[in-house]
MIMAR-138645 format. One record per residue (C-alpha): y, z, x; residue in three letters. Coordinates in steps of 0.02 Angstrom, whole numbers, m for minus. Each point is the difference from the previous one (the first is absolute). Layout:
BEGIN
<atom py="Y" pz="Z" px="X" code="ALA"/>
...
END
This chain:
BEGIN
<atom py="m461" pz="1127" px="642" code="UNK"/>
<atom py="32" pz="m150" px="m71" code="UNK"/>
<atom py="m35" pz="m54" px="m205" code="UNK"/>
<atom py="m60" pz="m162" px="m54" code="UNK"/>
<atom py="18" pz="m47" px="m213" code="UNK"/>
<atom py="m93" pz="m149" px="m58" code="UNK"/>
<atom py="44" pz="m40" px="m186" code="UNK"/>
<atom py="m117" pz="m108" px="m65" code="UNK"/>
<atom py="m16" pz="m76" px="m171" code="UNK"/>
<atom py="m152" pz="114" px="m40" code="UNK"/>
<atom py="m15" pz="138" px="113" code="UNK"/>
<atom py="142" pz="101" px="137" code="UNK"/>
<atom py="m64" pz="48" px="137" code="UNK"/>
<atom py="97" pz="133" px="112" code="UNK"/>
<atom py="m53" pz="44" px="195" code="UNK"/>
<atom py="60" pz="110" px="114" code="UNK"/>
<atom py="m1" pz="m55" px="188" code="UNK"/>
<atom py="5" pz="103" px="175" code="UNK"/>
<atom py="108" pz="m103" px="126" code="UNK"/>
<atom py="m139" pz="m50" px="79" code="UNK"/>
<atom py="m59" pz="m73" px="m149" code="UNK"/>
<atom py="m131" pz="89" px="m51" code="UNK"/>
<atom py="m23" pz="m6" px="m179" code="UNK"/>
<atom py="12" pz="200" px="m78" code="UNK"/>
<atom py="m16" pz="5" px="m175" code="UNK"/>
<atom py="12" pz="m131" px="m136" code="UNK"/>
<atom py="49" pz="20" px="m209" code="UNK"/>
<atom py="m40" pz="m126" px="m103" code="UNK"/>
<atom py="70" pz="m27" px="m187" code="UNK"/>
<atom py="m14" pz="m129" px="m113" code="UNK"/>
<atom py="166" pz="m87" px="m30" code="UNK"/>
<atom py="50" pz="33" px="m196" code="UNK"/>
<atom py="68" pz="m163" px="m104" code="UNK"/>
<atom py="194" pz="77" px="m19" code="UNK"/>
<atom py="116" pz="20" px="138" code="UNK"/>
<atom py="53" pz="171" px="m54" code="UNK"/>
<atom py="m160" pz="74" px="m4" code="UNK"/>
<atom py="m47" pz="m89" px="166" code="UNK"/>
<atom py="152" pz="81" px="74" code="UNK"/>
<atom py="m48" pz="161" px="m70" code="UNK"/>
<atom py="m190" pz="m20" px="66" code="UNK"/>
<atom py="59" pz="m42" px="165" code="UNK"/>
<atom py="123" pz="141" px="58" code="UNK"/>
<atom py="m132" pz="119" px="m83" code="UNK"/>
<atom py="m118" pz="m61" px="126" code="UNK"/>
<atom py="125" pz="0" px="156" code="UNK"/>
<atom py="61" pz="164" px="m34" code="UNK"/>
<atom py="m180" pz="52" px="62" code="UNK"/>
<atom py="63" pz="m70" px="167" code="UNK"/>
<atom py="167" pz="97" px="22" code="UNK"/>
<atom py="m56" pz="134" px="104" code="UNK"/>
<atom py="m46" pz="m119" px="148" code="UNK"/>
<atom py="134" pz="m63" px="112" code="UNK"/>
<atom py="19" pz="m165" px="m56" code="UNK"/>
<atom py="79" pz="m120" px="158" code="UNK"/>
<atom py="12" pz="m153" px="m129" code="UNK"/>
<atom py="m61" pz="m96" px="m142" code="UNK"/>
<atom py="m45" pz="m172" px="m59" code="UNK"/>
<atom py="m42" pz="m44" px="m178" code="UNK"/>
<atom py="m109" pz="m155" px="m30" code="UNK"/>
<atom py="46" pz="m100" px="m149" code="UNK"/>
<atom py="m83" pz="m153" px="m91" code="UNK"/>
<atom py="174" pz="m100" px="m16" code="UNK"/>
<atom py="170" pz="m37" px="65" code="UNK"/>
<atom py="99" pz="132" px="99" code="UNK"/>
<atom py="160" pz="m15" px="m41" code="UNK"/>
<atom py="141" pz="132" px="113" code="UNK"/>
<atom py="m145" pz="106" px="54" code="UNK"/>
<atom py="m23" pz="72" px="m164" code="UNK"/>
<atom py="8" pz="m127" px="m169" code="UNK"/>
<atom py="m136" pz="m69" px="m10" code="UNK"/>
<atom py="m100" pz="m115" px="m131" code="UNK"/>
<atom py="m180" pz="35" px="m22" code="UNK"/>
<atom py="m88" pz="m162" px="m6" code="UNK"/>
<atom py="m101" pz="19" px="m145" code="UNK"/>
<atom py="61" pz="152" px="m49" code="UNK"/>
<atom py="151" pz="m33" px="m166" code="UNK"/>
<atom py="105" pz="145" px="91" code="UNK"/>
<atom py="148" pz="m107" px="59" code="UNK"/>
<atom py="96" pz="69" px="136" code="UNK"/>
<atom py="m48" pz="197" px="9" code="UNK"/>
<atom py="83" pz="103" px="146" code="UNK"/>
<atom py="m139" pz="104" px="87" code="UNK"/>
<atom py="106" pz="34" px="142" code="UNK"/>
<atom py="116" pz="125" px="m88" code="UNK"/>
<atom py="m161" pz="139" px="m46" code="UNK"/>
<atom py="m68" pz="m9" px="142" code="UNK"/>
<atom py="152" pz="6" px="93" code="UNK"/>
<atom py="33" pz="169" px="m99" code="UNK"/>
<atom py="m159" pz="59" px="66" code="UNK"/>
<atom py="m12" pz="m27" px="172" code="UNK"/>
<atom py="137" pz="6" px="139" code="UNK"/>
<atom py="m61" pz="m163" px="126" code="UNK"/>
<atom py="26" pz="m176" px="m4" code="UNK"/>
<atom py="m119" pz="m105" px="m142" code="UNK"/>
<atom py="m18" pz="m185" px="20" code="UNK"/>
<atom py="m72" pz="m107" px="m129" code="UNK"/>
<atom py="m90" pz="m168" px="41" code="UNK"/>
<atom py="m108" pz="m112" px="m101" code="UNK"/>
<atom py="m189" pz="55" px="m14" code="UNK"/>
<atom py="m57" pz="m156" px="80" code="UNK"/>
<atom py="94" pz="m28" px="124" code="UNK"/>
<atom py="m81" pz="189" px="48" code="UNK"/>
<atom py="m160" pz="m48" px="m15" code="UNK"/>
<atom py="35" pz="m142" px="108" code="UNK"/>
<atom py="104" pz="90" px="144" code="UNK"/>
<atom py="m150" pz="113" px="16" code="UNK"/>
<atom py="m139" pz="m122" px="m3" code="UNK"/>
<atom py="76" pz="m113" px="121" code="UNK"/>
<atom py="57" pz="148" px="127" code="UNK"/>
<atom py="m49" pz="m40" px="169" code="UNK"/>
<atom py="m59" pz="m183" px="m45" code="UNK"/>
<atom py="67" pz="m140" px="109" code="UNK"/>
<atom py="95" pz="m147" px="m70" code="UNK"/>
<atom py="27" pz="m21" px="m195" code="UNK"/>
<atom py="m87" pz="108" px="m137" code="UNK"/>
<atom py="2" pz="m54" px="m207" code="UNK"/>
<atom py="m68" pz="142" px="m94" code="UNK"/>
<atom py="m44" pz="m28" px="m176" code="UNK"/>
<atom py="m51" pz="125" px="m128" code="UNK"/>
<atom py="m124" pz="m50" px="m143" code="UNK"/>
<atom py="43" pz="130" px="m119" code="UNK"/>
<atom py="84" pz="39" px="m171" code="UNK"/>
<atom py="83" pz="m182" px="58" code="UNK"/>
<atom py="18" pz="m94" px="172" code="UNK"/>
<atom py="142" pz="74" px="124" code="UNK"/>
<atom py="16" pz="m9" px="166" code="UNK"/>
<atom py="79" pz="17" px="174" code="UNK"/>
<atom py="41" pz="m89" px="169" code="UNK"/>
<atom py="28" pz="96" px="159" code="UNK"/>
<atom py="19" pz="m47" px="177" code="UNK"/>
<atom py="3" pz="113" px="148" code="UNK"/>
<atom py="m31" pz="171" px="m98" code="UNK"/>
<atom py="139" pz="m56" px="m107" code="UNK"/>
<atom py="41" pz="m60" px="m180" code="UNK"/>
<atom py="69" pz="m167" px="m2" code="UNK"/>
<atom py="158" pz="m26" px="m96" code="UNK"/>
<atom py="m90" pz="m155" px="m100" code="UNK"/>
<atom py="m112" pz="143" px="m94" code="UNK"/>
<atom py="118" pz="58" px="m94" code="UNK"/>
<atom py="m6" pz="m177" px="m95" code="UNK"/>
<atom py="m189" pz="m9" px="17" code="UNK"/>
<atom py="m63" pz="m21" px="m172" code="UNK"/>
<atom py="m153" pz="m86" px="12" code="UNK"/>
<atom py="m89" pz="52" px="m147" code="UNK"/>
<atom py="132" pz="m90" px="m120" code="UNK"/>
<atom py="m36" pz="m162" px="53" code="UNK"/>
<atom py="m113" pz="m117" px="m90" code="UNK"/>
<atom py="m152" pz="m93" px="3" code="UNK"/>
<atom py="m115" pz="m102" px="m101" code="UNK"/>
<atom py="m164" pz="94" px="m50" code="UNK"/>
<atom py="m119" pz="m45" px="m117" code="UNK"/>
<atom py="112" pz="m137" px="m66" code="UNK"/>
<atom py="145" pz="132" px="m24" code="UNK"/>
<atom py="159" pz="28" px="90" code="UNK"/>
<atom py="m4" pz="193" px="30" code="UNK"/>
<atom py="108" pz="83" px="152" code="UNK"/>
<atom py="m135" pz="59" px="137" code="UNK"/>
<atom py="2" pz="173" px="m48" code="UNK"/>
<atom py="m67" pz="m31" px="m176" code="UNK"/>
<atom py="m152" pz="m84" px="73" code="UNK"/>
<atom py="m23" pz="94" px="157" code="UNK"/>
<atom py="61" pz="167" px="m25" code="UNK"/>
<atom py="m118" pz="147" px="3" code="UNK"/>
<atom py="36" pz="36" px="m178" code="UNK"/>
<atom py="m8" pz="m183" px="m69" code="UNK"/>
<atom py="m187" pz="m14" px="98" code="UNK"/>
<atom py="m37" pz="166" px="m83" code="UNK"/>
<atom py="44" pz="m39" px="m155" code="UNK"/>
<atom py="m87" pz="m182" px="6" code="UNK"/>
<atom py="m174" pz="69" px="39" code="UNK"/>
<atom py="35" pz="163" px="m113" code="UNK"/>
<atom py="m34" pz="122" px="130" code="UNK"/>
<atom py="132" pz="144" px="24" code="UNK"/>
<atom py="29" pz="m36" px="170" code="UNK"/>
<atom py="m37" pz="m151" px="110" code="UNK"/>
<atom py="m63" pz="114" px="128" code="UNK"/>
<atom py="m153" pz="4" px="m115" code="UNK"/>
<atom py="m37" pz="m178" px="16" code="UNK"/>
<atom py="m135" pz="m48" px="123" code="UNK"/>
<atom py="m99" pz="m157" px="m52" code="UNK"/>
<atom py="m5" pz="m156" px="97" code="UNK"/>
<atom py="80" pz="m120" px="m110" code="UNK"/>
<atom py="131" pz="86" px="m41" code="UNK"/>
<atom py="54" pz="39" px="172" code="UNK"/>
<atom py="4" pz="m182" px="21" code="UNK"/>
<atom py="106" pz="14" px="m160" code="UNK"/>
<atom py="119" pz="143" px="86" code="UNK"/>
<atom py="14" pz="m129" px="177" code="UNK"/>
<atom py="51" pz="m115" px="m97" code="UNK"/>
<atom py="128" pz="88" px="m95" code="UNK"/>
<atom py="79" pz="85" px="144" code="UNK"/>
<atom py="34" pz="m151" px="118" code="UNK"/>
<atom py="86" pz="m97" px="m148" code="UNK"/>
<atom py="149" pz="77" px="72" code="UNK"/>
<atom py="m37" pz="9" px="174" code="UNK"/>
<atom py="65" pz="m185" px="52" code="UNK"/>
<atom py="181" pz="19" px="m66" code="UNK"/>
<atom py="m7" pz="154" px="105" code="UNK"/>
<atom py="m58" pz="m52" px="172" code="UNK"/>
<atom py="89" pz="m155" px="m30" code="UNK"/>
<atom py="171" pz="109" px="m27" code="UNK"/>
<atom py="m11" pz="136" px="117" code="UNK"/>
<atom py="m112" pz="m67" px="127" code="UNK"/>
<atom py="m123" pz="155" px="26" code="UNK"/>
<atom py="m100" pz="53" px="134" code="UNK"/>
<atom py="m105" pz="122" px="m109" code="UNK"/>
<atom py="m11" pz="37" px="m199" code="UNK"/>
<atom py="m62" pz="179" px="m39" code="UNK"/>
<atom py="m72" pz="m6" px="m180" code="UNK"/>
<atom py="38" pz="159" px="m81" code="UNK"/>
<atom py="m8" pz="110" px="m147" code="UNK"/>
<atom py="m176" pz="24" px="m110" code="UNK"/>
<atom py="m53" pz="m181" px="69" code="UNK"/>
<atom py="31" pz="49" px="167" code="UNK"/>
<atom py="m140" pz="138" px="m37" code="UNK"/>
<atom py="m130" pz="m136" px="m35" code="UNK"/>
<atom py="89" pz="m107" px="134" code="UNK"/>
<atom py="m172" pz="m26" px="95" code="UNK"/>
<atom py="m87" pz="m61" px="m154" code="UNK"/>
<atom py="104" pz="m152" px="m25" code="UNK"/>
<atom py="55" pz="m28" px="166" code="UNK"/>
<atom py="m118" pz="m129" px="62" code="UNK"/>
<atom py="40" pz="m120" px="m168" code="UNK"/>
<atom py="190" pz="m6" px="55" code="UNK"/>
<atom py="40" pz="m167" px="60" code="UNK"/>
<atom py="39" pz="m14" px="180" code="UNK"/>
<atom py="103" pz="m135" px="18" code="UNK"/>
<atom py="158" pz="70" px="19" code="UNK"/>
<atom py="m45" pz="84" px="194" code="UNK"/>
<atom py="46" pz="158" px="m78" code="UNK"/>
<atom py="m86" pz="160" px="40" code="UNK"/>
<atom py="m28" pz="111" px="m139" code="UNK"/>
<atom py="m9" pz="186" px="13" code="UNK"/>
<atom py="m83" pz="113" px="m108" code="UNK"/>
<atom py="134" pz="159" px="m6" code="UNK"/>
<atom py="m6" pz="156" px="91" code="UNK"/>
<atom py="12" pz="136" px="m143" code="UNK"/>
<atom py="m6" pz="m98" px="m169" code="UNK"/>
<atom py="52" pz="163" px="m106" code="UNK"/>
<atom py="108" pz="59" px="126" code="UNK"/>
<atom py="110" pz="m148" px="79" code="UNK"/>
<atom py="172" pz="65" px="m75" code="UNK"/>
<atom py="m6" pz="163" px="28" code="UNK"/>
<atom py="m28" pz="m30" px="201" code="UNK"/>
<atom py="149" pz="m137" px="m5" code="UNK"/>
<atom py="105" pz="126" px="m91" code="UNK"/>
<atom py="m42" pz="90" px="160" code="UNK"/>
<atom py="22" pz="m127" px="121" code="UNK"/>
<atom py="168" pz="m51" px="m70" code="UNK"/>
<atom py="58" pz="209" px="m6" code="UNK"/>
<atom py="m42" pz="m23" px="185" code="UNK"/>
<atom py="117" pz="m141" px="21" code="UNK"/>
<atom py="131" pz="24" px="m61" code="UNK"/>
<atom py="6" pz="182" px="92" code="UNK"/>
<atom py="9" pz="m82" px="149" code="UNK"/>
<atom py="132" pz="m126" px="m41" code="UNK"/>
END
């Protein structure tokens, strides 16, 4: 069995995977706004997976890995918090720790040919390149959310305009998931490929998988994305569930390394 742990900035979600990966059972938790409690919320949740023979684990995080066990979450004021040490306590198999992105993106571009961007439209914009069923070393300085563009006459960086949250919170809906109308998925088009030049222009993609809640309404803005770039966009394969699987994926890996 193998455990995936995706720590997002909102909710945790833990899965338990057969080596085949098939996916067994799943606990999900909403991620509290202190470290301590989170730490105490999340080894009260894995200790409901120590009876199963556990080969390895990999724990998704929404920041910088730092020694395979600091790390800083994002938008998360923790600082540097060391998750490797409870768990380590816990369970007696290798745990690997890798940026949630770069997850999302190993598993959405598995068994794709040439060059895959993935980028995730959520709480803020991440994001991940992989190449040959493997993360590139250039995503681990892949920030593309932080840059900035000009929108309605403001300099904002591209995740404050084209984030999932920043579209909910600009049409008041709790999640843009809800949004369906016409004009604003012209809106949405036109927020997302702000960004998508620099990008293509950098990294020189075959494919960009849009992810996270916007990837769920993917098909509803698709046709107003410009087209210019001869890029092929890809709606992803399991919006909800695209970490998880690359936590799985990457278990995989490195067991046959």
């Amino acid at each position: 069995m193998y455990l995936s742990v995706d720590i997002g900035g909102t909710k945790t979600l833990i899965a338990l995977f057969s080596k085949r990966g098939r996916l067994m059972r799943r606990r999900k938790f909403k991620t509290a706004q202190g470290s301590r409690t989170f730490l105490h919320d999340l080894t009260g949740h894995l200790a409901d997976f120590q009876k199963y023979k556990i080969r390895s684990i990999v724990v998704a995080v929404p920041g910088v890995v730092q020694k395979n066990y600091s790390v800083q979450f994002g938008n998360r004021k923790w600082g540097d918090i060391d998750i490797f040490t409870p768990i380590k306590n816990m369970f007696s198999c290798p745990i690997y720790f890798e940026n949630d992105a770069n997850l999302g993106a190993l598993y959405e571009a598995y068994r794709l040919p040439g060059k895959t961007v993935f980028l995730t439209f959520s709480t803020g914009i991440g994001g991940g390149i992989v190449e040959h069923n493997r993360i590139l070393p250039e995503s681990s300085k892949f920030e593309p959310g932080h840059k900035k563009y000009r929108y309605d006459g403001k300099l904002k960086e591209w995740e404050d305009i084209a984030s999932a949250e920043a579209i909910g919170n600009f049409y008041h809906v709790d999640t843009a998931t809800d949004l369906r109308k016409k004009d604003v998925m012209k809106d949405i088009a036109k927020r997302v490929y702000l960004g998508i030049p620099d990008v293509v222009k950098e990294y020189q993609p075959d494919k960009i998988v849009l992810g996270g809640p916007l990837g769920k309404i993917f098909r509803l803005y698709e046709d107003f994305l410009p087209k210019d770039q001869g890029i092929k966009y890809r709606r992803p394969k399991r919006p909800n569930e695209s970490v998880i699987y690359g936590c799985y994926l990457l278990a995989r890996q490195k067991e046959r390394k």
